[in-house]
SEZAMI-914318 format. One record per residue (C-alpha): x, y, z; chain. Coordinates in nm, 3 decimals. Layout:
% SEZAMI-914318
+---------+---------+---------+---+
|       X |       Y |       Z | c |
+---------+---------+---------+---+
|       X |       Y |       Z | A |
...
+---------+---------+---------+---+
***
This chain:
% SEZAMI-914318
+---------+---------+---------+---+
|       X |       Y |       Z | c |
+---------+---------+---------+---+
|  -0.765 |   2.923 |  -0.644 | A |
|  -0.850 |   2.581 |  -0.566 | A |
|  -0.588 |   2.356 |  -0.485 | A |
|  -0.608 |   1.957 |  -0.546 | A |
|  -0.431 |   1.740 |  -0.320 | A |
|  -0.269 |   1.399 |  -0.433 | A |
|  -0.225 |   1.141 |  -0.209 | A |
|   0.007 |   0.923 |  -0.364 | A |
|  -0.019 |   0.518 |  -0.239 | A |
|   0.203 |   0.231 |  -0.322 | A |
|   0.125 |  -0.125 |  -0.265 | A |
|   0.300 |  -0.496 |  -0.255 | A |
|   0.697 |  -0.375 |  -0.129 | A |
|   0.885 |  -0.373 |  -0.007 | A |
|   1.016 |  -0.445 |  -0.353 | A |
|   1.318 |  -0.395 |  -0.559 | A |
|   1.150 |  -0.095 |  -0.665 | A |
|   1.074 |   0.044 |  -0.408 | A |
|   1.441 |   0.239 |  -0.315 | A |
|   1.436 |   0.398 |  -0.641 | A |
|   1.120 |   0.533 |  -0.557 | A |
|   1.175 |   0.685 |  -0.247 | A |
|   1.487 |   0.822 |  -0.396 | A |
|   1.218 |   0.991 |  -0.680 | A |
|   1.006 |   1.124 |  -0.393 | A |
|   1.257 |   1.234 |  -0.192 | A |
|   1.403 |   1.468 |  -0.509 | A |
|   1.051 |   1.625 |  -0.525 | A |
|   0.947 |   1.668 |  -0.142 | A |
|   0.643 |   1.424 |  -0.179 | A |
|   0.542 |   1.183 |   0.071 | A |
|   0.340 |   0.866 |   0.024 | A |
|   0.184 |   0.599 |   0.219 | A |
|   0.274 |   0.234 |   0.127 | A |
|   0.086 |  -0.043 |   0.184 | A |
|   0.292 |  -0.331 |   0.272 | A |
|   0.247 |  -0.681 |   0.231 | A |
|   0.375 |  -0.905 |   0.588 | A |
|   0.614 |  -1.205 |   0.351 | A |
|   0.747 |  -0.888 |   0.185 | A |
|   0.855 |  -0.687 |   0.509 | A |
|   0.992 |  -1.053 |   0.603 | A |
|   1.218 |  -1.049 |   0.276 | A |
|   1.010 |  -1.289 |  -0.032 | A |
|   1.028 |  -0.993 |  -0.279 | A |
|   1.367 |  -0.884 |  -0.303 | A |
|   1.506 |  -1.224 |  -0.126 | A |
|   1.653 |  -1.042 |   0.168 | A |
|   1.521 |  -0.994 |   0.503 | A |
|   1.783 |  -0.718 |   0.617 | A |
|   1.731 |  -0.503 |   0.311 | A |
|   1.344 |  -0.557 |   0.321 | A |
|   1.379 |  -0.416 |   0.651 | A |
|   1.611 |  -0.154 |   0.622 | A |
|   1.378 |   0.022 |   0.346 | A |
|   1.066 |   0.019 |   0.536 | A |
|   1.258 |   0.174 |   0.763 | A |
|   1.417 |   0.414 |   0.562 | A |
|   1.046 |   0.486 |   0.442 | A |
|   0.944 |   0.607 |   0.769 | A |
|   1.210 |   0.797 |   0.867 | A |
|   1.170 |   0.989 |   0.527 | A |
|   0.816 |   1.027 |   0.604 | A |
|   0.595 |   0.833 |   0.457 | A |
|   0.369 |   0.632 |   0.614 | A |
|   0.375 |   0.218 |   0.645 | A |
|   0.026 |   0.090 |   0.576 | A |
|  -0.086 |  -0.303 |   0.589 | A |
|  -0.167 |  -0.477 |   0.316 | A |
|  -0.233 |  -0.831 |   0.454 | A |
|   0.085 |  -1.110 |   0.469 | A |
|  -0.038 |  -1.372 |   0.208 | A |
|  -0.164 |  -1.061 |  -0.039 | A |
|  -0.434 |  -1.327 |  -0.159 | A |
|  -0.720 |  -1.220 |  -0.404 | A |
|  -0.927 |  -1.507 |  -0.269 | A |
|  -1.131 |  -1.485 |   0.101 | A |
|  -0.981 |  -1.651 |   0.437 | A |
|  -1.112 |  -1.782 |   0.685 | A |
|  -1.230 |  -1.491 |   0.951 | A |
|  -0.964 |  -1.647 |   1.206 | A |
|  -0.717 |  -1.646 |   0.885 | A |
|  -0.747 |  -1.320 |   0.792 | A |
|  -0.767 |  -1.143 |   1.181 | A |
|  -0.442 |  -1.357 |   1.226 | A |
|  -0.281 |  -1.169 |   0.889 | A |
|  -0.417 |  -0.806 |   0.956 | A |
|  -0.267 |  -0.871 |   1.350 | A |
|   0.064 |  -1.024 |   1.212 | A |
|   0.104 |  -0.750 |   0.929 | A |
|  -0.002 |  -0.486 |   1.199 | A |
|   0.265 |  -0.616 |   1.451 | A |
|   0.558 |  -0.600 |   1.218 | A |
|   0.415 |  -0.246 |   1.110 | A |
|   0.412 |  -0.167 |   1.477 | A |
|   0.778 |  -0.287 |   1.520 | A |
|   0.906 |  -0.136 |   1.244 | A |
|   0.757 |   0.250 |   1.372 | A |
|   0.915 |   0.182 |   1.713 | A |
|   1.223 |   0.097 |   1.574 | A |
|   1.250 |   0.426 |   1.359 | A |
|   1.125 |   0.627 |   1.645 | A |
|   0.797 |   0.732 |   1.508 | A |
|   0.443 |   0.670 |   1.683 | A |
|   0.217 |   0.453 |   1.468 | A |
|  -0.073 |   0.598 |   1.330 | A |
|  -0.403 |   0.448 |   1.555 | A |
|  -0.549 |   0.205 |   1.285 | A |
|  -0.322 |   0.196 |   1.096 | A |
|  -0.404 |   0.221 |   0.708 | A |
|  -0.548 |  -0.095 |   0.536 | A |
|  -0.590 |  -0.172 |   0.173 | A |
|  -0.707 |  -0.539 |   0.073 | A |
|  -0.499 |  -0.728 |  -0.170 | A |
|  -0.658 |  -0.634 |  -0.522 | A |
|  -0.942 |  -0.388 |  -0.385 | A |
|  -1.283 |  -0.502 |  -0.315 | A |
|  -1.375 |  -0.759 |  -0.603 | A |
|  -1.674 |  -0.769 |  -0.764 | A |
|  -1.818 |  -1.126 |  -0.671 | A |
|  -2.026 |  -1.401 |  -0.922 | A |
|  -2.383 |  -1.260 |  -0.938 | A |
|  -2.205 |  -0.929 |  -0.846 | A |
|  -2.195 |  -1.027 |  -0.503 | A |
|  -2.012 |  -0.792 |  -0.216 | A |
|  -1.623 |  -0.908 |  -0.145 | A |
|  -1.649 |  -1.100 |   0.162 | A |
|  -1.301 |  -0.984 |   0.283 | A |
|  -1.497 |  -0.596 |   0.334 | A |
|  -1.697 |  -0.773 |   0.634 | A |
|  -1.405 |  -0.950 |   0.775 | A |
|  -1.236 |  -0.607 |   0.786 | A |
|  -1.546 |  -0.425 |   0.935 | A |
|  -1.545 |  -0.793 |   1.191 | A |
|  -1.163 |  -0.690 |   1.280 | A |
|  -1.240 |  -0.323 |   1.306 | A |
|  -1.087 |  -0.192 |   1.020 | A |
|  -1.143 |   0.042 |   0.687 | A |
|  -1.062 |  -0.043 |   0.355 | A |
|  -0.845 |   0.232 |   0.221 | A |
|  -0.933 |   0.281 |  -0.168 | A |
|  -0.790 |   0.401 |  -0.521 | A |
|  -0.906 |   0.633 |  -0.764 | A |
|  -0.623 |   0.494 |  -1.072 | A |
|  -0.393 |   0.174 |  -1.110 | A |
|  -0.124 |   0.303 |  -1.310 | A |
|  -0.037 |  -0.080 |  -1.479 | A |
|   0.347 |   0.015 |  -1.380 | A |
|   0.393 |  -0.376 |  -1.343 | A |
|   0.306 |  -0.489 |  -1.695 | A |
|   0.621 |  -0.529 |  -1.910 | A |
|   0.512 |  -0.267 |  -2.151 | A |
|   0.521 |  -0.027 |  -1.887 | A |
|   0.720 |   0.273 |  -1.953 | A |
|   0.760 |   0.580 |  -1.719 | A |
|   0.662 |   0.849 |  -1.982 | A |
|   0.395 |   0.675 |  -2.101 | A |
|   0.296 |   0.611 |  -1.707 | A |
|   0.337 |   0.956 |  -1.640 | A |
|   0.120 |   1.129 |  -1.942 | A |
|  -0.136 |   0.913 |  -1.764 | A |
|  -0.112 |   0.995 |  -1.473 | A |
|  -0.097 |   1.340 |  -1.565 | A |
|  -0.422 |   1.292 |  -1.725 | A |
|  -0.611 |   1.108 |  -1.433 | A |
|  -0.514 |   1.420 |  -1.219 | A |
|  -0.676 |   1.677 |  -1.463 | A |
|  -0.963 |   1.472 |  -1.497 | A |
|  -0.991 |   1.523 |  -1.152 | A |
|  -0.936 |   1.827 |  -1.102 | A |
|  -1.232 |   1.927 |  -1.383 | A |
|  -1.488 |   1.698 |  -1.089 | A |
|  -1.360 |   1.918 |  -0.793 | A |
+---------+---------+---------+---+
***
């Protein structure tokens, strides 16, 4: 019997949300990677430093991995020196953060652009995939966005598709 693997990602925390979740993995033995975003890690989303802090932490020591996700999370290009100075700045934090729970930090660490690659006018490549390549990096990528943000979001609705994504899948493999 074939058996299909899920690698479930999370980006933009650490959020509000994001405690609840681990709590939800945590009930069901799953482990995640989440892509962080730098003014995040620093506090901006949930308006507290300490308890930004304390649940990346609490992330890695439940083991899930701490990816980077850039510090502005901006849509639009930087500057080459802008965006090297983000990854580094995201990636130190990152590397603080794995010292601090005890846990070596996996050599790159994972990246995911703010947004994905866009599609460009004239359908022109995202110019934020070279600067990544320039600051030798990978783009980690998505197979579903699950819309959990918009305020119609529900969780059973979220999870029926979800649960459909993963079938789909599973017919391709």
């Amino acid at each position: 019997m074939t058996q299909l693997r899920v690698a479930w990602t999370f980006d933009d925390g650490p959020g509000p949300s994001t405690p609840p979740l681990l709590d939800v993995l945590g009930r069901h033995g799953a482990r995640a990677t989440f892509f962080c975003v730098g003014k995040n890690l620093r506090g901006f989303a949930t308006q507290d430093t300490a308890q930004a802090r304390q649940t990346a932490l609490r992330a890695l020591r439940e083991g899930h991995l701490l990816g980077n996700h850039c510090d502005s999370h901006s849509r639009e290009p930087l500057s080459l020196q802008a965006f090297a100075a983000e990854v580094r700045d995201v990636d130190q934090l990152l590397h603080s953060l794995y010292l601090e729970a005890g846990i070596t930090p996996p050599s790159p660490l994972p990246f995911r652009l703010p947004y994905g690659p866009q599609v460009r006018p004239e359908g022109e490549q995202d110019e934020r995939l070279e600067q990544l390549t320039a600051v030798g990096r990978r783009h980690q990528h998505w197979t579903f966005i699950t819309g959990d943000w918009k305020p119609d979001a529900d969780a059973p609705s979220l999870a029926k598709r979800l649960e459909r994504h993963i079938r789909e899948l599973w017919a391709l493999g």
